[in-house]
N, C-alpha and C positions, 0 to 999 in steps of 0.2 A: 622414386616418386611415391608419396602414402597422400591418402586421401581423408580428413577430420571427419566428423562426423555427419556436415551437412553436405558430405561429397565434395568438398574443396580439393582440391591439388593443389602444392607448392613444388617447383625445380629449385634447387639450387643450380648455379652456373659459377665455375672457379676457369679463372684464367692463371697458366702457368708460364704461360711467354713457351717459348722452345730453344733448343740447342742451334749456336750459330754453327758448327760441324758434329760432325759424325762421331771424333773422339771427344767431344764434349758431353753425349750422353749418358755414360755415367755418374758425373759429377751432376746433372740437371735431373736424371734418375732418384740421386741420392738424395738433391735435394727437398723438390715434392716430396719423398715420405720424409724428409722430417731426420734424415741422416741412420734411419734403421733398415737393419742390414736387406741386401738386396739375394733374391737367389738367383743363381747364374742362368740359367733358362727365362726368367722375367726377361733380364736383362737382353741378353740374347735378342727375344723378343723386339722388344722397342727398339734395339739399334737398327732389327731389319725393317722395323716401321720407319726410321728416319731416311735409310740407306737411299740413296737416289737412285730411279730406272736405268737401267742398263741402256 
């Protein structure tokens, strides 16, 4: 968030939908950035964000 000069604030807000399973997250990974390359640890990452509780 940045603030202009008379103290404004603007958010942006992006909807990306999400993955309908779990081995779809790298295809829905790849596609939010725009299909450049992913490192394996991001990736990682976000699957175990999707992963559902034990």
């Amino acid at each position: 968030m940045t603030a202009d000069a008379q103290g404004r604030a603007a958010v942006v807000l992006m909807a990306y939908g999400s993955p309908e399973r779990l081995s779809d997250v790298p295809a829905y990974y790849s596609d939010i950035r725009g299909g450049r390359p992913i490192r394996p640890e991001h990736l990682d990452d976000l699957v175990e964000r999707y992963r559902p509780p034990a």
